[in-house]
Structure formats: C-alpha cells, structure tokens
C-alpha positions as CSV (number, residue, x, y, z in Angstrom):
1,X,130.0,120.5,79.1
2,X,133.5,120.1,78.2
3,X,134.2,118.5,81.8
4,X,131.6,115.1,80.4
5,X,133.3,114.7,77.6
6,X,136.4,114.9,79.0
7,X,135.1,112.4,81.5
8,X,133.9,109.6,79.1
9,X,136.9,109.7,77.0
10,X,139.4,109.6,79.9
11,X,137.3,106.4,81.4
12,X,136.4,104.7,77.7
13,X,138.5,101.8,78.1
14,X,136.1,100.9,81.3
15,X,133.4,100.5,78.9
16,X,134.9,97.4,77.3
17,X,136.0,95.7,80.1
18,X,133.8,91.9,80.8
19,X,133.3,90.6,83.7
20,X,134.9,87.0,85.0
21,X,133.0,84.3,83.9
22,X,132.3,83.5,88.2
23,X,130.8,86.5,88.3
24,X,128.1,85.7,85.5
25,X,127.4,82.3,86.8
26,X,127.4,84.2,90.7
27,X,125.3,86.4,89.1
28,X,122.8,84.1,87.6
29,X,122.7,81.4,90.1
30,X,121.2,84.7,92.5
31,X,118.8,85.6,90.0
32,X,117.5,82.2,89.6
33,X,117.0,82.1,93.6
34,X,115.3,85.0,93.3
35,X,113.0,84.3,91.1
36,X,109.5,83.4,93.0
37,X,107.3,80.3,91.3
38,X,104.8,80.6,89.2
39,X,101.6,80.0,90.4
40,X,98.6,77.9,88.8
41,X,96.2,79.0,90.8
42,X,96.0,82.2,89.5
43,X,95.6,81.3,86.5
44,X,92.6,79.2,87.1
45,X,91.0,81.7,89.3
46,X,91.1,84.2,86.3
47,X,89.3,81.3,84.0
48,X,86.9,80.6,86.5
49,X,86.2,84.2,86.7
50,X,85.8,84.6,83.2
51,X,83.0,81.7,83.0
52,X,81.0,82.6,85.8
53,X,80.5,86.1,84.3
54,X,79.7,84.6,81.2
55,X,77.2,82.2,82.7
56,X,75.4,85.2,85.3
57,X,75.5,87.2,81.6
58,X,73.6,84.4,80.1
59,X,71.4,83.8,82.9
60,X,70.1,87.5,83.0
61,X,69.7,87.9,79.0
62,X,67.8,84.3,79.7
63,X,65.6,86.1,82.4
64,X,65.2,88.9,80.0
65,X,64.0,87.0,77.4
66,X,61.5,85.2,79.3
67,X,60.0,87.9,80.5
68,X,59.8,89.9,77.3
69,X,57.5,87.3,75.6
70,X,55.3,87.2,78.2
C-alpha cells in the first residue's frame, strides 16, 4: 500500500499541470463535430403517439359507455 502512496506523491506536480489553450480549442472544435443533430422528428412522433392513445382511450370508454346504457 505504501508503493501508491509513494506513487501519487512522487507524480503530484502532474496533477496541476493545464493543458495549452490549442489543445482546448482542438479539443472542442472535435467534440462539436461529433456531436450528431438533434432531430424534430422524434419529438413529434412521441406527441403524436401520445394523442392517438389518448384518442383510442377515449374512443373505447365512449364505446363502453354506449353500450352500458343500453
């Protein structure tokens, strides 16, 4: 156990070191390219979704309802 802490207090000074500032703007510029569009579509499916359930749920307590008062 003594070996790790040996270990982190040899290398400590590597834990303060920052990178260049090319590096962050590298670093970000190849997250940004990454990063895949968001998609509408999606999102409208979901609502679309939602109200046709609530509409076949409606329908069905409508059937329901008709054919309990007769």
């Amino acid at each position: 156990m003594s070996d790790l802490f040996d270990f982190f207090r040899e290398n400590e000074s590597k834990l303060h070191e920052r990178p260049s500032e090319q590096v962050w703007k590298n670093l970000e510029n190849r997250l940004r390219q990454n990063r895949r569009p968001r998609r509408r579509g999606i999102l409208f499916l979901q609502l679309g979704a939602v109200a046709l359930i609530i509409l076949l749920l409606l329908l069905v307590a409508a059937v329901v309802w008709y054919y309990a008062r007769r």
